[in-house]
LOTORDREN-245122 format. One record per atom (N, C-alpha, C, CB): residue number from 1; residue in one letter; atom name; x, y, z. Coordinates in steps of 0.1 Angstrom, whole numbers, plus 5000, padded with zeros to 4 digits. Glycine has a CB too. Layout:
BEGIN
  marfi  rose  roza     X     Y     Z
    NUM     a    CA     X     Y     Z
...
***
This chain:
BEGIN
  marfi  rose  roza     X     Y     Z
      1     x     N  5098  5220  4987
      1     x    CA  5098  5206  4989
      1     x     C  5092  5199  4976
      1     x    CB  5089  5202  5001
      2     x     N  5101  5193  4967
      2     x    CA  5097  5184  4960
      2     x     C  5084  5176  4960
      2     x    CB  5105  5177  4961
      3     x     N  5072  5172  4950
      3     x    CA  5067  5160  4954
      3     x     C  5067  5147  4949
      3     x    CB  5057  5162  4955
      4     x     N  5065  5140  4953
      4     x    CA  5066  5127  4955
      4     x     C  5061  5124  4931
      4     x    CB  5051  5118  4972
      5     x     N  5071  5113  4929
      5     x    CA  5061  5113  4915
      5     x     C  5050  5109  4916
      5     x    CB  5065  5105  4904
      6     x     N  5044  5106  4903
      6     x    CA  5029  5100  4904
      6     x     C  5027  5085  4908
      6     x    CB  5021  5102  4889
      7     x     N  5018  5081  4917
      7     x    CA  5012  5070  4920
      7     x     C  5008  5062  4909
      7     x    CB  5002  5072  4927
      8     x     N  5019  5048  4910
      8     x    CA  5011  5035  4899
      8     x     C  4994  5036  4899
      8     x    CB  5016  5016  4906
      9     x     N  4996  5036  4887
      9     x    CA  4978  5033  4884
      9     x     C  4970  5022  4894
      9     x    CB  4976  5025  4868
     10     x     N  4975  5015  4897
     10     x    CA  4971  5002  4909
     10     x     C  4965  5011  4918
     10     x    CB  4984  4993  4917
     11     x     N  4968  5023  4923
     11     x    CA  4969  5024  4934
     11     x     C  4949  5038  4930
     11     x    CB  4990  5031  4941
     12     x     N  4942  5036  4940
     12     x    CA  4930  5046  4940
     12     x     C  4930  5056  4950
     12     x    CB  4917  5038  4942
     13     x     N  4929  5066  4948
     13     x    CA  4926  5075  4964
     13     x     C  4912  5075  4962
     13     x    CB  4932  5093  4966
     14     x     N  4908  5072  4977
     14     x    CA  4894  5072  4980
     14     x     C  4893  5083  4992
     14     x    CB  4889  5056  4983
     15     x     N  4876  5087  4989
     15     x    CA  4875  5102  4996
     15     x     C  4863  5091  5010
     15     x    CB  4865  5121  4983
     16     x     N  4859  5095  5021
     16     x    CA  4850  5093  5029
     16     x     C  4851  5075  5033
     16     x    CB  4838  5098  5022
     17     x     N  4863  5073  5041
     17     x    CA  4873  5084  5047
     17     x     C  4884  5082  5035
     17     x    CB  4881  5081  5065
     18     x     N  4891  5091  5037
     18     x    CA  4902  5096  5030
     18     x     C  4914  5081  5028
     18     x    CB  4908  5112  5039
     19     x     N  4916  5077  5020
     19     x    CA  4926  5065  5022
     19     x     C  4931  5059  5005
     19     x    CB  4917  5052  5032
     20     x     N  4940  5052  5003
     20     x    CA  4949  5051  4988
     20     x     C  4946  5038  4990
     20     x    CB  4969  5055  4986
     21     x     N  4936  5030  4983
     21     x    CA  4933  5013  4979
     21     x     C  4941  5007  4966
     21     x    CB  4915  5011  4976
     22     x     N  4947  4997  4966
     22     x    CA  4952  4985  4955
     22     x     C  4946  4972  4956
     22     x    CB  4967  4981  4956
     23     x     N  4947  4967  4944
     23     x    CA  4946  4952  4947
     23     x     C  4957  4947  4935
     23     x    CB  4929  4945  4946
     24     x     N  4967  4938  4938
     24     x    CA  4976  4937  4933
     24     x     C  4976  4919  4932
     24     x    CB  4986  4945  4940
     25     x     N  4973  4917  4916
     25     x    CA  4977  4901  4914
     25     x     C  4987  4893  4915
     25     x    CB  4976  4897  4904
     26     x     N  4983  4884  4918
     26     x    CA  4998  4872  4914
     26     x     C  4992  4861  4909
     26     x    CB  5008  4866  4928
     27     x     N  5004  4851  4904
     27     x    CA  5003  4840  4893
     27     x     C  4996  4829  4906
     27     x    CB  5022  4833  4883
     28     x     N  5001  4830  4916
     28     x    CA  4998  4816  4932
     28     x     C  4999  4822  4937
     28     x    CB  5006  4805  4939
     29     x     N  5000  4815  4949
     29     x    CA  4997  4820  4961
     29     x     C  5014  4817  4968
     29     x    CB  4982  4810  4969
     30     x     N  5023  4810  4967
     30     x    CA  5036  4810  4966
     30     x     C  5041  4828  4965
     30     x    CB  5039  4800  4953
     31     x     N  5041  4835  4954
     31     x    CA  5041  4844  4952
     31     x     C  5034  4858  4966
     31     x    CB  5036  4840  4938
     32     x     N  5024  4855  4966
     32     x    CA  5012  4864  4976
     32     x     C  5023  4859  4987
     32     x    CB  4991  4857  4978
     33     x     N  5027  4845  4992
     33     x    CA  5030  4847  5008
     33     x     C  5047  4854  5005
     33     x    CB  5028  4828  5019
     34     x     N  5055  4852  4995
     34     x    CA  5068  4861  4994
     34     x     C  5063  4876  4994
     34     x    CB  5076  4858  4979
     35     x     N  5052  4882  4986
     35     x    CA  5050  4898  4995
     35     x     C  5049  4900  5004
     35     x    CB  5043  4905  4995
     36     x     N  5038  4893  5009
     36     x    CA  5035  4895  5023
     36     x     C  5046  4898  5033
     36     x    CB  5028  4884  5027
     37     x     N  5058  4886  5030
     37     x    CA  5070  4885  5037
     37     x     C  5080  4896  5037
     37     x    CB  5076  4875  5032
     38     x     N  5078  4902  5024
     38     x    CA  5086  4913  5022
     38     x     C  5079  4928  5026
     38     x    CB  5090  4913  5006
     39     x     N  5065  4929  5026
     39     x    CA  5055  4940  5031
     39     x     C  5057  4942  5046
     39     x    CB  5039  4938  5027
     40     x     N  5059  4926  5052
     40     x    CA  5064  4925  5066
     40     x     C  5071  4931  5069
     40     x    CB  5069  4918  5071
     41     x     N  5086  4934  5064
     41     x    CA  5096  4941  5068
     41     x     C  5097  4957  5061
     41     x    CB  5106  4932  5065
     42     x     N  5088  4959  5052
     42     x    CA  5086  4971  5048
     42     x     C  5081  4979  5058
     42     x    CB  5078  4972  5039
     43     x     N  5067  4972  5063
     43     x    CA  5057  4977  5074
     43     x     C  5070  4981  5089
     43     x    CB  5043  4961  5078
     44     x     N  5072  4972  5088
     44     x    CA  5084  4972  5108
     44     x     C  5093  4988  5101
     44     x    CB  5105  4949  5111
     45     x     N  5103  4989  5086
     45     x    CA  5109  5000  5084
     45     x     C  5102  5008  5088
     45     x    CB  5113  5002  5073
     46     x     N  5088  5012  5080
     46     x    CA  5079  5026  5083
     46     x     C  5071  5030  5095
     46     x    CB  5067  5027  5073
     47     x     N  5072  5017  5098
     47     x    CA  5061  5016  5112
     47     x     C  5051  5024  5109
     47     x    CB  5066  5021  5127
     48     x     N  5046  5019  5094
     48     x    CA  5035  5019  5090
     48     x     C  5026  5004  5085
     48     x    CB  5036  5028  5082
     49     x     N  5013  5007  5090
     49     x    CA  5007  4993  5087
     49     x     C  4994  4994  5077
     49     x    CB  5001  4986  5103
     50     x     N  4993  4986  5068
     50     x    CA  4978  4988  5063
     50     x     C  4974  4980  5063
     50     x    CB  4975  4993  5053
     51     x     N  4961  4986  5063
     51     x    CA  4950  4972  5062
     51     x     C  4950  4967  5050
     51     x    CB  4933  4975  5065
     52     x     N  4947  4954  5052
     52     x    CA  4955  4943  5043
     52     x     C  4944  4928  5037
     52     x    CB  4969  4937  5053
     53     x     N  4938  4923  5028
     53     x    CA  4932  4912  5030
     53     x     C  4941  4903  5016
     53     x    CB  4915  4915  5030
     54     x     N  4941  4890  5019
     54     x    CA  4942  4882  5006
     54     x     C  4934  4873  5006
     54     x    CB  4953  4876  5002
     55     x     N  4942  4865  4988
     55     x    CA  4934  4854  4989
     55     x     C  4944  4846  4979
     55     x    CB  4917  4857  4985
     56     x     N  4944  4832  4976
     56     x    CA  4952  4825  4968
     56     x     C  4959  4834  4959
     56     x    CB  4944  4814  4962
     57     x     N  4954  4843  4954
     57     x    CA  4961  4851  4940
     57     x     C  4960  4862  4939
     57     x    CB  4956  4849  4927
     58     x     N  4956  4870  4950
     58     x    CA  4958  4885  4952
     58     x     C  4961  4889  4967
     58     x    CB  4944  4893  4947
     59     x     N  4961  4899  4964
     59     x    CA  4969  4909  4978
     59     x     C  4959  4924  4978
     59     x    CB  4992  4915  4974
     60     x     N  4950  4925  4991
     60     x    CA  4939  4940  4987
     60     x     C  4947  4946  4998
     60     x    CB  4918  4940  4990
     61     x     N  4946  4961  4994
     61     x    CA  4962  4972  5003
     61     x     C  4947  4984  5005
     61     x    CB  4984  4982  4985
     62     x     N  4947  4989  5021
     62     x    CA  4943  5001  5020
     62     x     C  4955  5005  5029
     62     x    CB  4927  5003  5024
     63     x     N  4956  5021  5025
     63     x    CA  4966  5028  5034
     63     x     C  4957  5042  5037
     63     x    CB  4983  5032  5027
     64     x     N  4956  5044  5051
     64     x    CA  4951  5054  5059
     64     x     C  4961  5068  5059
     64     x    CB  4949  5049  5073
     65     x     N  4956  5080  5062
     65     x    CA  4962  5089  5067
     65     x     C  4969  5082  5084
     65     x    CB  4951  5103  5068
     66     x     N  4982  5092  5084
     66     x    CA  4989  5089  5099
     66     x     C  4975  5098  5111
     66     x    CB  5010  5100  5101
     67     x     N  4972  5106  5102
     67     x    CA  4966  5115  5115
     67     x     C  4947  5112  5109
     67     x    CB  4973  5139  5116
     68     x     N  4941  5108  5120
     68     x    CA  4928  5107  5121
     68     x     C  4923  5117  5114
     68     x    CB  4923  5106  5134
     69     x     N  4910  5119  5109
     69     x    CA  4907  5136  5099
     69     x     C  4913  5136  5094
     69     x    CB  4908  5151  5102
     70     x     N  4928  5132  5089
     70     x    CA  4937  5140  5077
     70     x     C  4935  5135  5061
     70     x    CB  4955  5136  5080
     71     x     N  4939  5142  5052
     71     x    CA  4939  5139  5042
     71     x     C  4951  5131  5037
     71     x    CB  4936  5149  5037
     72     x     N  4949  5121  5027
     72     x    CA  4963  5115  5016
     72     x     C  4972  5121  5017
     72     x    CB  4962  5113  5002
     73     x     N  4981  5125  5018
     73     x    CA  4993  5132  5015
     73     x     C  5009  5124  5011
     73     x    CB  4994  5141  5028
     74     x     N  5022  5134  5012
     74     x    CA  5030  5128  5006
     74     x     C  5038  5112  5014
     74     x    CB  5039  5140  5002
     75     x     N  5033  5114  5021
     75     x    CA  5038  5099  5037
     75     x     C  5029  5092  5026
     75     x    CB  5029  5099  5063
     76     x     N  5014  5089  5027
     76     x    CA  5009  5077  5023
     76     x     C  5012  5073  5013
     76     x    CB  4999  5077  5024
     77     x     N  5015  5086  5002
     77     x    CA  5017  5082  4982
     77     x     C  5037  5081  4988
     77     x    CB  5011  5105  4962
     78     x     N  5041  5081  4997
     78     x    CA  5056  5076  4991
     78     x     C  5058  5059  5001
     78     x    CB  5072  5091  4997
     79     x     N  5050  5061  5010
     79     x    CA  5045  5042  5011
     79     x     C  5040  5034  5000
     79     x    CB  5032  5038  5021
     80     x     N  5032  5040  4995
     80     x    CA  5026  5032  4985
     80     x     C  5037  5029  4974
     80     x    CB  5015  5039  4979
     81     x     N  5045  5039  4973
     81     x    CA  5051  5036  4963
     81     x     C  5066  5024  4968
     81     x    CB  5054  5053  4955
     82     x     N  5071  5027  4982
     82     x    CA  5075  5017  4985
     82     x     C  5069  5002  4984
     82     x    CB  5077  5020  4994
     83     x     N  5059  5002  4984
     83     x    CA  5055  4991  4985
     83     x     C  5051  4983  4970
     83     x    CB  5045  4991  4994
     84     x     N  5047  4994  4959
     84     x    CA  5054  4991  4944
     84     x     C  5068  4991  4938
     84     x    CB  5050  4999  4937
     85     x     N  5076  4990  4952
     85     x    CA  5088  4987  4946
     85     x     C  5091  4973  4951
     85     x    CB  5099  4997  4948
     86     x     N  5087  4967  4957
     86     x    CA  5086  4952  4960
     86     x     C  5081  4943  4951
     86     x    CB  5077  4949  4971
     87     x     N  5070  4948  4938
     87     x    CA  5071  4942  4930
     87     x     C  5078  4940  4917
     87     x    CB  5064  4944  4930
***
């Protein structure tokens, strides 16, 4: 099995608990609510969800393991990377 390429620099794996954080800019907030719009329908494809905060000019991305205890693996780094292809 192939893996996934490497994760945009945006993106952090963090250990305790285990999970892939971004925070990704924009020029407005115009901009922030068109991702959001488009992460919407990303999220419904994967029926995956991440926790998510903004604010006028950014967008903060954590993504969890599917399984409680689990580690990052290739599901979370090939979401992530879906979701750097929205930008």
């Amino acid at each position: 099995m192939d893996s996934p390429p490497p994760l945009n620099q945006s993106w952090s794996q963090r250990q305790r608990p285990p999970r892939l954080e971004c925070r990704i800019g924009f020029t407005d907030y115009p901009q922030v609510r068109h991702f959001l719009e488009q992460l919407e329908s990303l999220c419904e494809k994967h029926q995956r969800y991440p926790d998510l905060s903004f604010g006028r000019n950014y967008v903060n991305l954590t993504i969890y393991p599917e399984q409680e205890n689990g580690d990052v693996g290739h599901k979370e780094e090939g979401f992530a990377q879906a979701i750097d292809q929205l930008l």
